[in-house]
Each structure stands twice: as structure tokens, then as C-alpha cells.
N, C-alpha and C positions, 0 to 999 in steps of 0.2 A: 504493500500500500504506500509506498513511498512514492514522491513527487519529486525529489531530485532525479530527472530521468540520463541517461546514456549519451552524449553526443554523437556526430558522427566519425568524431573520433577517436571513441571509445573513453573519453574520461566523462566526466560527471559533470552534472547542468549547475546552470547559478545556483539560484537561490532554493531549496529545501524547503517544503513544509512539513512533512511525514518522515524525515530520517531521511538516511543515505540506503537508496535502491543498491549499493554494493555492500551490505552489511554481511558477514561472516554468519555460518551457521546453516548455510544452506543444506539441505538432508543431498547427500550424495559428493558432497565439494570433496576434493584433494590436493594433496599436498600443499592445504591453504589457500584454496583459491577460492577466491569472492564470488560467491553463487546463492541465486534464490530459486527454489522451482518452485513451480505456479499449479496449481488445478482449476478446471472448470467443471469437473463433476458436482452435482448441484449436492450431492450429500456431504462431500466436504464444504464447498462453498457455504452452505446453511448448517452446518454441525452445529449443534446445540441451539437452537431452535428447537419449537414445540406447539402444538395447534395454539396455544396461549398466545403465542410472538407472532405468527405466522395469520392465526383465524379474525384478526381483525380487517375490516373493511377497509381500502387503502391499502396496507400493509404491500411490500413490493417485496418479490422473492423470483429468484431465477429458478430455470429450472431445465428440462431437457424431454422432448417429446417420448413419448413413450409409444404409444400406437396411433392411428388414426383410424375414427372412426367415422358415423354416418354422418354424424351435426359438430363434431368437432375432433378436439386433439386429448387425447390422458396425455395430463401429464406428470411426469416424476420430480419433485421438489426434493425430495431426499431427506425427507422427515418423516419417520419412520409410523406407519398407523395412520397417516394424512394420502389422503388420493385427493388427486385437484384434475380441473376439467377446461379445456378453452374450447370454446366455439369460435365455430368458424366464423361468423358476424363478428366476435371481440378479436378479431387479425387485423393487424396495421402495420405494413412495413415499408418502410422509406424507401424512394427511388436512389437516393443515393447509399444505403446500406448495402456495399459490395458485399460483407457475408450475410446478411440475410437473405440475400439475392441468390448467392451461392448455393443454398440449402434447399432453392426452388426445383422439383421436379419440372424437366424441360427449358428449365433457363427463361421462362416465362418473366413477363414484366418489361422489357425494354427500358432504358430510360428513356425520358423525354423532357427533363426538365430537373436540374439540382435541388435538393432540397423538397421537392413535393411529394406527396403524399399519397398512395389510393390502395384502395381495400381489394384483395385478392378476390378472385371469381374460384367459387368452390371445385369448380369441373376442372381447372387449370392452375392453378396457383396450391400449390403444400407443399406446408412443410416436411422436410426427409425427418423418419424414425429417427434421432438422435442428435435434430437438431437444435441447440441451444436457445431459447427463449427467454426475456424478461418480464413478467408479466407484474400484474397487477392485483389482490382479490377484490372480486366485487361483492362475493357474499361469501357465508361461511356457514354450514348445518352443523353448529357441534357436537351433534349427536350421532351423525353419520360418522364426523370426522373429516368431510367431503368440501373441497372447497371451487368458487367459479370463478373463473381469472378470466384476463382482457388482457390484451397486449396492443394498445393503443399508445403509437406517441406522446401522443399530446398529454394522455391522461398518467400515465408513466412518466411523467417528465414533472407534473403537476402534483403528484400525489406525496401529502406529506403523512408523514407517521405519528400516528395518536396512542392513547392509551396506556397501561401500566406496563412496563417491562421492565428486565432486568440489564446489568450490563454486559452479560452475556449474549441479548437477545438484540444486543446494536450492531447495523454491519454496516461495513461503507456503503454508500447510495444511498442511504435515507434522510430524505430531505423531513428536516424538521422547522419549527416555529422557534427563537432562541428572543434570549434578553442579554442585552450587552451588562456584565459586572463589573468589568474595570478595561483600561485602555493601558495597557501596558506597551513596554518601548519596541517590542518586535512584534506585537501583534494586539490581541485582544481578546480577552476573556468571559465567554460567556455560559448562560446558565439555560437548561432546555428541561422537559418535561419534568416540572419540579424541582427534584436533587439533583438532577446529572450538570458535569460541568465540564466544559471543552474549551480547547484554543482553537485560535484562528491566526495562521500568520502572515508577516508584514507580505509575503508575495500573493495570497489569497483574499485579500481584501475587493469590496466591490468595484473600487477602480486600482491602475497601477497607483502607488502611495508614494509622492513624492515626500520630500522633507517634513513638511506640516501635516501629515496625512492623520496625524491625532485629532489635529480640529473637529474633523467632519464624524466624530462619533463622542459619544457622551454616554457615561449608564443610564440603563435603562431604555435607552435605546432597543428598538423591537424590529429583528432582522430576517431574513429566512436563509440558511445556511445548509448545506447536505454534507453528510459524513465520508472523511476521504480515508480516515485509517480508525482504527480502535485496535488498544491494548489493554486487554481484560486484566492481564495481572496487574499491571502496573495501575489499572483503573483510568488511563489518559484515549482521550478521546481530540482527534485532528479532524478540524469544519473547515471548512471552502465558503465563502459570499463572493465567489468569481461568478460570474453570468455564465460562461460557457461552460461551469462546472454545476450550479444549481439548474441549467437550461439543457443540461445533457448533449450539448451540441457546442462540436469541437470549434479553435479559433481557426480564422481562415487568418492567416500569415501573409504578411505584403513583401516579406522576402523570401527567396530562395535557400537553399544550401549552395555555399563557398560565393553566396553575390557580398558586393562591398557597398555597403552604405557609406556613401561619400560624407554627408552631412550630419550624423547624427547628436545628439545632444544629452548631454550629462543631467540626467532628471534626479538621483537619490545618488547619496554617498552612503553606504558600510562600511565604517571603517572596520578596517582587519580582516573584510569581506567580497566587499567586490563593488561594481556600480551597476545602477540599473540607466540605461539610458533610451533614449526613445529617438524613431524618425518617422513619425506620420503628421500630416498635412507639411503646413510648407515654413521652413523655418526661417521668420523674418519679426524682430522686436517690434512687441507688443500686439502683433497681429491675432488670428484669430484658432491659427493652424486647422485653418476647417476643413480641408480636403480628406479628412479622414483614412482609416485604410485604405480606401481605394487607390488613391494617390500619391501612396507613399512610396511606392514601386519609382513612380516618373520623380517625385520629385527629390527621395533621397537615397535610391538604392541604384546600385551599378553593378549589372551583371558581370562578373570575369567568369566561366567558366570555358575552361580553355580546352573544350571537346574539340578535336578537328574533326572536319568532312573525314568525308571515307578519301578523298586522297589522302587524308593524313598530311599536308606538309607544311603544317604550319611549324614557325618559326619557335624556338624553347625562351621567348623571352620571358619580360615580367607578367604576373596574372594579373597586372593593373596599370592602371598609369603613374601611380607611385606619386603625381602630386611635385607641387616645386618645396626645394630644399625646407622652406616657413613650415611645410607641413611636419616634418620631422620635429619642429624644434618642441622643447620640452611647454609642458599647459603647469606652469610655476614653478613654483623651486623647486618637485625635485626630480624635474629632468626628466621624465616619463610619459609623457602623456603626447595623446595629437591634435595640435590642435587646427581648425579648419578655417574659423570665422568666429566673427566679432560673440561674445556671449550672450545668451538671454536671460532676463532676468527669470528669477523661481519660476513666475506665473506664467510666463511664458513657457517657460521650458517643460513644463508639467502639460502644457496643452496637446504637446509631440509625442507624450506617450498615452497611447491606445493598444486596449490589449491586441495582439498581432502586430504591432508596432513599437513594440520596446522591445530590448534586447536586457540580458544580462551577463556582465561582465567578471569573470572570475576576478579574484585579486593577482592570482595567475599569470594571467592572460591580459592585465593593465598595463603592463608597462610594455615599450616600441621595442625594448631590448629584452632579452633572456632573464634577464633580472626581477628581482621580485622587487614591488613598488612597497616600500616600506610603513611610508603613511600617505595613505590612500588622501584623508583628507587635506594634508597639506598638498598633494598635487593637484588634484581637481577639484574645481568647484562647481555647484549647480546652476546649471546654462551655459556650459565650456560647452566645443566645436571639437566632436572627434570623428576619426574617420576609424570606421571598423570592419569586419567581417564573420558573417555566418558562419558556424565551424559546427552547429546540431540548433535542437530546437527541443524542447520540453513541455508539449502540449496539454502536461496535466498542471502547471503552471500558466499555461500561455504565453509562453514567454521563448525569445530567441537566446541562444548560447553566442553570443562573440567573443572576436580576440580583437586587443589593439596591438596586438605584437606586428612591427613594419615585415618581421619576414613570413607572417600568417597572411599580412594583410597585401602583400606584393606578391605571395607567391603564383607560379602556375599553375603548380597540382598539388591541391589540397585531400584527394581523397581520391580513392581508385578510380569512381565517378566521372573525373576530369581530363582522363585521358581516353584517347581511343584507336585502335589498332592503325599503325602508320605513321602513327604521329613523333615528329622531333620532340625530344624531351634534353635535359640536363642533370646532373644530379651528383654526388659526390662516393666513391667509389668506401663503401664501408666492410669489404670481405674480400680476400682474393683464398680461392678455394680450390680444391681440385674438381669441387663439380660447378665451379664456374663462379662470377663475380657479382657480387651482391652489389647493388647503387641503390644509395639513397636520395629521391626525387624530393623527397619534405621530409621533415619530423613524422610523415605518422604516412609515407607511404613507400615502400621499397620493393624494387624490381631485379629480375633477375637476367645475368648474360651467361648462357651455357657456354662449354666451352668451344663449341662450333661455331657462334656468333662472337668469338673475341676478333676475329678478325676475318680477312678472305681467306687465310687457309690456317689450316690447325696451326696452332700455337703450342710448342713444348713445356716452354716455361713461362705461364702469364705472371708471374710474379714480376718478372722485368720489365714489361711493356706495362702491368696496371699497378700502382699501390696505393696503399690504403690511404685516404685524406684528397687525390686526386681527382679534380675535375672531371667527368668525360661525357659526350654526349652520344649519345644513342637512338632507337625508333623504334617503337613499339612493334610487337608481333604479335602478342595476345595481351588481355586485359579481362579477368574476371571479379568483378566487385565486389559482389557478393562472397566472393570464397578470399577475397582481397589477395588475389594473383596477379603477378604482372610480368608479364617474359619482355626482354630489350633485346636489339641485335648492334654490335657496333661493329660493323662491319664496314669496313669503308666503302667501297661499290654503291651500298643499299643505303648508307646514307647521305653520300653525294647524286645520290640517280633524278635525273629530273622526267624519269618517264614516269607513267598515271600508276600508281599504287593502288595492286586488286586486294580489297577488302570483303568482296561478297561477291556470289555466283552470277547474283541481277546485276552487275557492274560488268564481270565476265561477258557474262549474253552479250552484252549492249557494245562491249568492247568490239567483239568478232564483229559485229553483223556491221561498225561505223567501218572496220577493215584499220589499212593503211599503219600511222601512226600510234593512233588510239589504241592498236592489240598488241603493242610491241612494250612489253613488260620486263622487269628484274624479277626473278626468283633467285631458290637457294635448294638443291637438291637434297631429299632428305631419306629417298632410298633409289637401289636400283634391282627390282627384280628378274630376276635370269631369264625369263618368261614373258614377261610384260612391257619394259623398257625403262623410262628411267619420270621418277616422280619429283617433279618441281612444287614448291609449297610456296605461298605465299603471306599476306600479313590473313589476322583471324583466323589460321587456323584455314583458309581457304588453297589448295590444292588441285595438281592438274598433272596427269598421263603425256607423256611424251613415247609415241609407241615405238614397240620396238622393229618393226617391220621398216619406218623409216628411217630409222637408225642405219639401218642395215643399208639400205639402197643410195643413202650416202658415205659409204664403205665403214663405216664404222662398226667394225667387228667386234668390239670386247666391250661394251658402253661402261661397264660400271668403271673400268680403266677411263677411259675416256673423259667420264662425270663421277667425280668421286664422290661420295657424299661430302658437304656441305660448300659445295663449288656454288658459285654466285654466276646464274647463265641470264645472259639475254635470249627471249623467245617471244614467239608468236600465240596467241588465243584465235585457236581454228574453228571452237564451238566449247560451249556450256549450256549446259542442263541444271538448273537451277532446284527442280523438284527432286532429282535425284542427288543433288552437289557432287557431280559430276563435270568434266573440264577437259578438253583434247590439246595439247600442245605442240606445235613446230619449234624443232632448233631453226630453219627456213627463214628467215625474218620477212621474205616476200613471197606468197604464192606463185604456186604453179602457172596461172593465169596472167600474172603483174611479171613473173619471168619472160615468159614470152613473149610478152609483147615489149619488155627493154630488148631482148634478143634480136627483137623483129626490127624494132626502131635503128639496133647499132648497124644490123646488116643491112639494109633499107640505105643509113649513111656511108656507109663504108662503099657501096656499091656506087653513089652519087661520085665520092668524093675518087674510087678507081674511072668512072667516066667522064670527069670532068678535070682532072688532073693528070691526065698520061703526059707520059714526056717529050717533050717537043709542041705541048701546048703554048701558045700565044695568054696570057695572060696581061689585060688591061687594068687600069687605075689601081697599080697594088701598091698599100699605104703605108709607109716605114712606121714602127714600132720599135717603144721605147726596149731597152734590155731589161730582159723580166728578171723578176725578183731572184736572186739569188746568184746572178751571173757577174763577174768582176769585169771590170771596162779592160784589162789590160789582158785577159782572155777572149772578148769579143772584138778587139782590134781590127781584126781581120775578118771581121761577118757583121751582115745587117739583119736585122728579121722587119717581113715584112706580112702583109694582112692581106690575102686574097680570099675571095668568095667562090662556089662552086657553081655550077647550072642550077643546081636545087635553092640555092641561095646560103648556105654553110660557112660559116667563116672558119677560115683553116690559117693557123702562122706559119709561112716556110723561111726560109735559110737564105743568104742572099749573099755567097764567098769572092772574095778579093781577084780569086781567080776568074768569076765569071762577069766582071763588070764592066770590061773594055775588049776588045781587040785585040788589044796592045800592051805586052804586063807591063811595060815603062810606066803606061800613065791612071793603070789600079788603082797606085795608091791616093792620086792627086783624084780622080773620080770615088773614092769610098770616102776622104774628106768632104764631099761636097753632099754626101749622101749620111741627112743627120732627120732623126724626127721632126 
């Protein structure tokens, strides 16, 4: 039940309301490793619960279909001696609920519109045996035991919890009626169904809480809050008064993962903790910041995600513009901070943060350098100008994960995510191995160079040509995210190549059938079967047959001789099959077709230039030419070259010697002086 949720890369969100989601203890962990497992079987889920906790009207419990019958669904709540029942009339399931959707027999439902709502048709729309449900009770017989649920939005989103229970019998979700008891410095403490008594923290409050955020509540204050954690031992009970968390509907976020908010604005200071800072509407003193999330995209965020096209060749530079040198300098004394633009005052600056719209700032992750910002408050103040970046998001706060660190916030690849097959990369060489060389792209993202790709040909000892600390660049070859994989090649060929970089078979196709240019590719061979011929691979993982039939008929008897494995060839794309990822290749660079008719074209000339040039020809207006490139004047002393034309119209250079320019050798050499371009 924790709200400090995971980045994307892999550490932990700002601000906490429920404890740290990496806490120790988890049933299965080893050798110390930070684990929680989770269930959704509704009899864990509701353990200890009882028709008492459960049999009041409203009362909200999940639970899991058990069969389907004629007028509705059994279902199993996992309270033991309780049978509960939904009708098919109490079914409601969101058009944007991709797993409730998921659970639809037939795939039924289309969307048509985010957000909206419409009630299944019995004949077509059910739920599968086992699929998870939140419902509702709407009545309760407790003599049967027997209860009626509704699984309606609206009315599931709405229902709050009455009645006497115990503290045993509180689970997260349950939206209660509370009374504010004191206003304490991190949050606020309230009192609900009589004796029970709960916090509320500073990141769960009804808006983000800038500095004064005590003002806006008083005891006694009458609020409505829903439960995000409970600890029965310890008797502590964690509330939420977030809207997206009391409305059961998640924050729609105005930035992305790894985009840079150019502009954002320091709204709260923590000290010893972090910042919260915000960029939605538009940041200009005293104005009105009304553009809301909508506009927070245009008017404060800046995408860097340095994905290339499928040719892959974009350049490894910065993943930003990085801003002139002013931005680096430090936001006060102590030299850590970035700052952007002029400051806003509190009340302004508090208008920029909207939930989906503010970010939070580890203490971490404050300072432009490696370094840990010592006192947060002496560096920033509220309505400083920083420039940041997305690095995860924490949705059960609503809140975004940034860094101001200048090399999170310039880099180019921040997460597996932002790379993609073919693409120039950079990165600093952190392993030199026998099974190849480890580089590191970022702090939190590292690739690998087999030892086939150290170079165009195998390398004995990479230790000489790579060492540890070493710059080098490289090009992606595959890229798995999710499994956080990344293979490089630094081959030189493959990364100086300016021909089109095949990343997919539908690339392939389109290459063959444009011909010419367009199918004339680098690969890197990566086997050669004795049978078959010899298999060129490409970037993803995409792959193509070079057969052996033509191998042969271009005498090449021995191919895997020939093409050793990991040889870096130029070839032709003669067809792809895209349904099967499938690919025919030419070592040929030009068709059989495009052969012949250069053959046809040379003999055609050759044939002009024997009929129109025989010896003893008369040749008119032939035009001296300069001595071509690379001939020394005091070896063409004795020769001219000059420019005649054929019957076909061909311009041919011939030879024009000291011997053949007069009659008379006496006066040669006085006639080749006179004969100048």
C-alpha cells in the first residue's frame, strides 16, 4: 500500500505517503533483496472481514466471478459463509478500462470515446469465470448470508463507508466522511467514524501544498478522504483528499517520460527532502497561469526523446539543447541549482502546480552536479526558474519524478526506451571482457559489444584497442526494454556506412521493389550453412539468405572461406517477405537486367567509337585540353591531348605527339609551342 512508487529508473519517487514500496520483508526475497509480493485473490484481499464488515449497504469489496448464470454473475468475495450475486443490469464498465475490457468474451465493446461509459448487452458483453471485479453491496439478507452487488462507476467511486467496524475490518478504498483534528507540519490529522484516527500527508492533500498550505484547513474542518494503507498492528491508518484518488480516476500527466521541462518553477521546499515544483499554465509574474494541464505540454515541456527513425542515423549528440552557459549557473549560494528566468512570487508560483503538473524533486536529484545539495533551503527559493527532467512518475501521488542533475537533464539516453535499432549512440567503455565490452550510455542504461562487433575482423586482444574509462561510439543492433537489453556494434564499416539501415522486413519489401540504390545495404554475416549459402543479418535482429546456388555461378566454391562469419558485406535486397521475415540476398550489387543493358550500352559505344575512329580518319575542330590531373608538364612536353567527338556524338580524348605535328621534325618543336589550351 505504499505511494512512494518505482521510477523509470528503478529508484524511488519523491514524496511518500504510505512508507517506502521497497521495504524488506517480502515472503520469498533473497539474499536481501527488497521485495513485496502482491495478491488479488479476493480471500486474501478481504481476510478478516465478516458479513458484519462486508453486509452493510454501500460497503465496497472486491471480488472474483465465480460462474455465470441466467440474470447475473456468483460471485466469490472470499468470506467465508457469504455468497454474493451481481446482475447483469448492476454491470458498468469503462470504455477506457483496458483490463476490464480484456476479460470481455469476444473482445466486444470497441472504444469510441475516452472516458465514457455504457452498460454491456447480456447476449454479448461477460465477464470470463475468474475475472476480477469491484463491486458494490446494494442489499444484504443476513439470514441467508446472501448479498446483491452493482458494479457501477459512478456509484463505486461514490460510495462511502458507514457503520460500526473494527480496525480490522478497514481496507484501503474506503472512502469515508472525516473531521480534520489538528494540522500538523507534514500533513494532517484526522478523526473518522467516531474513534478511529488517520493521517493525511503533505503530498495527498486536496491541492499540491505549496509553502502556506496550512492556511487552507482549520479543525474541525469536515472533509471526505478514502483509505490508501492500514496497519492493524501498529493501529495507523494512511487517507488521501487527492481528487484523483477519492474520484478513483487516475491523473492524466502533461509530460512524458525523459521530456525536459524547460521552464518549471520551484512551488515547496523540504528541506533534507526534496522540492516539489510545478509547470502548468504559463509562467509569467502575477498572471493567472490558467492554461491548465492542457497547456503545459506547449508551454513548459520539451520533448528530447532521442528515438531514431528506422534508418537509425541520427547523430549521439546532446538529448537537449542544454540552454546558454546562465542556465548552469548556480539558483544562490550554494551553487546547485538551474536556474531559467526571473522568479515568481509564492502566489504565483503555487498557481503552476496542478496535479499532472508538478513534479517532485528528490534531494538526490537537486543538484546540476553529482553532489548532494546540502541545504536545500539555502539554495532554492519559492518561485526560482528551473529547468528539469522526467526520469518516472508516481501516479498514486500524482505526481512526476524529476532530476535537475545537467547530465540527466542533457543526456541522450535516458532509459532503454530512447534508443532504437541503428541508431549512433556514445557512451563510456565500463568492462572489457572476454565475452565482449560493456559501455555505458547513462547512469542507468548499459549496452553491450560482442566480440564480433569490436571491430571488422576479430580482435585477439580487445584489451589494447578498448579500456576501461574510454570514450567510444557505437550503433545499435538490438534494443529490448523491457528485458533492459541493448546489443552495440562498433565496427567501423557499419558505422561510417551512409547507405539506408534495414531495421524491418516492411523496409526490406519497399527497398527491393524502389531497386537501384535504395537495396544496396551493409550487413555483417553471422552464419554460413554448407547447404544453404551464406546469412547476412542486419540491425533488429532482421536477417536475409544469400543463396548458395549463386554463390557458386560466381565461382565461389568454398563460401564460408570466402565470408567468414562476422565479415561486414555490401549487398543487394532481391525480395522480402515480410509475413514470413523472410529476405533473398545478392552479393551482385546490380541485376541481371541493369547488367545488361550497361553491357549493351558499353558495346553499342565501343562499336560507334571502332566506326568512327579508324585510322586514317580526317578528324575536324579537335579542341586542345588542359593536362589532366595527375600528369607533370615536364613529362607531357612532348604531347598534347586533345577532345574529338565521334558520328554518335561521344566525346573521346586522344594523344597528339611531337612527332606527328609537322612534316618537318626541325620545326615540331616550334609548332607544339604554339599549340597550348
Amino acid at each position: 500500500g505504499g505511494s512512494r512508487a518505482a521510477d523509470g529508473n528503478g529508484g524511488a519517487g519523491g514524496a511518500g505517503s504510505g512508507g517506502d514500496s521497497e521495504s524488506e520483508g517480502g515472503s520469498g526475497s533473497s539474499e536481501g533483496a527488497k521485495r513485496i509480493e502482491l495478491s488479488l485473490r479476493p480471500d486474501r484481499v478481504n481476510a478478516g472481514q465478516d458479513l458484519s464488515s462486508v453486509g452493510e449497504a454501500g460497503a465496497c469489496v472486491c471480488g472474483a466471478v465465480k460462474s455465470v448464470e441466467d440474470h447475473g454473475y456468483v460471485v466469490d468475495i472470499g468470506v467465508g459463509g457469504v455468497s454474493a450475486f451481481l446482475p447483469f443490469s448492476a454491470v458498468e464498465l469503462a470504455e477506457d478500462d483496458g483490463e476490464a475490457l480484456a476479460a470481455l468474451e469476444g473482445g466486444a465493446g470497441k472504444r469510441k470515446g475516452k472516458g465514457k461509459t455504457k452498460k454491456p448487452q447480456a447476449s454479448s458483453r461477460r465477464l470470463r469465470v475468474g475475472a476480477l471485479v469491484e463491486c458494490m453491496v446494494d442489499s444484504a439478507d443476513r439470514d441467508a448470508r446472501a448479498l446483491r452487488l452493482s458494479s457501477r462507476a459512478t456509484e463505486l467511486a461514490a460510495a462511502t463507508t458507514r457503520g460500526e467496524v473494527s480496525m480490522r475490518h478497514l481496507l484501503p478504498g474506503m472512502l469515508l466522511r472525516c473531521t480534520v483534528v489538528r494540522v500538523l507540519p507534514n500533513g494532517l490529522w484526522l478523526s473518522f467514524m467516531s474513534f478511529f484516527r488517520g493521517s493525511v500527508d503533505i503530498v495527498h492533500l486536496k491541492k499540491p501544498a505549496g509553502d502556506d498550505w496550512a492556511k487552507q484547513y482549520k479543525p474541525r474542518d469536515k472533509v471526505t478522504a478514502r483509505i490508501i494503507h492500514v496497519d492493524a498492528a501498529a493501529k495507523r491508518v494512511g487517507l488521501s483528499l487527492a481528487p484523483h484518488v477519492v474520484s478513483l480516476r487516475p491523473v492524466a500527466f502533461a509530460a512524458a517520460m525523459s521530456d525536459v521541462v524547460e521552464d518549471a518553477t520551484v512551488v515547496r521546499v523540504d528541506p533534507g527532502m526534496g522540492l516539489l515544483i510545478g509547470f502548468g499554465g504559463k509562467r509569467a509574474e502575477g498572471g493567472e497561469g490558467g492554461e491548465g494541464v492542457e497547456g503545459a505540454v506547449a508551454a513548459g515541456s520539451k520533448r528530447q526523446r532521442q528515438r531514431s527513425a528506422s534508418s537509425g542515423d541520427s547523430d549521439s549528440g546532446s538529448g537537449s539543447d542544454g540552454g546558454s552557459d546562465s542556465d548552469g549557473e548556480a539558483a544562490g549560494k550554494g551553487g546547485d541549482g538551474v536556474a531559467t528566468s526571473k522568479d515568481l512570487t509564492p502566489a504565483a508560483a503555487l498557481r503552476r502546480a496542478e496535479w499532472g503538473a508538478c513534479a517532485y524533486v528528490h534531494i538526490s536529484r537537486a543538484g546540476i552536479t553529482e553532489s548532494r545539495v546540502a541545504h536545500l533551503e539555502k539554495t532554492f527559493r519559492v518561485g526560482r526558474g528551473v529547468k528539469a527532467r522526467v526520469v518516472g512518475f508516481s501516479p498514486m501521488d500524482g505526481l512526476v519524478n524529476a532530476s535537475l542533475r545537467r547530465s540527466v537533464v542533457e543526456a541522450t539516453v535516458l532509459r532503454y526506451a530512447d534508443v532504437a535499432p541503428a541508431q549512433l549512440v556514445s557512451g563510456t567503455v565500463k568492462a572489457v571482457e572476454s565475452w565482449g565490452v560493456l559501455v555505458a550510455l547513462s547512469d542507468s542504461v548499459r549496452a553491450l559489444a560482442t566480440p564480433m562487433h569490436l571491430a571488422d575482423t576479430m580482435l585477439r586482444r580487445p584489451a589494447r584497442k578498448y579500456r576501461e574509462g574510454g570514450k567510444v561510439e557505437a550503433r545499435v543492433l538490438t534494443v529490448d526494454p523491457a528485458r533492459r537489453k541493448l546489443h552495440v556494434t562498433m565496427k567501423p564499416t557499419l558505422l561510417g556506412s551512409s547507405l539506408p539501415k534495414l531495421t524491418s522486413y516492411r523496409q526490406a519489401k519497399k527497398a527491393a521493389a524502389e531497386g537501384g540504390a535504395a537495396a544496396i545495404v551493409h550487413g555483417f554475416v553471422t552464419a554460413v550453412p554448407a547447404t544453404a549459402g551464406v546469412i547476412v543479418t542486419f540491425y533488429n535482429n532482421v536477417h536475409g539468405l544469400v543463396p548458395l546456388a549463386e554463390l557458386k555461378r560466381d565461382g565461389i566454391a568454398d563460401a564460408a572461406a570466402a565470408y567468414p562469419v562476422g565479415t561486414v558485406v555490401k549487398c543487394r535486397v532481391v525480395s522480402a517477405a515480410p509475413d514470413k521475415e523472410r529476405m533473398r540476398l545478392s552479393m551482385r550489387l546490380r541485376d541481371r537486367a541493369a547488367e545488361g543493358a550497361e553491357a549493351a550500352a558499353t558495346a553499342a559505344a565501343d562499336a560507334d567509337l571502332a566506326a568512327s575512329l579508324r585510322p586514317g580518319t580526317m578528324v575536324k575542330r579537335a579542341a586542345l585540353l588542359p593536362l589532366p590531373a595527375g600528369v607533370a608538364a615536364e613529362e607531357a612536353a612532348d604531347r598534347r591531348f586533345v577532345k574529338v567527338k565521334t558520328a554518335g556524338g561521344r566525346e573521346v580524348t586522344a594523344v597528339l605527339r611531337a612527332g606527328d605535328v609537322s612534316d618537318h621534325a626541325d620545326l615540331a618543336e616550334a609548332v607544339m609551342a604554339t599549340l597550348q589550351p
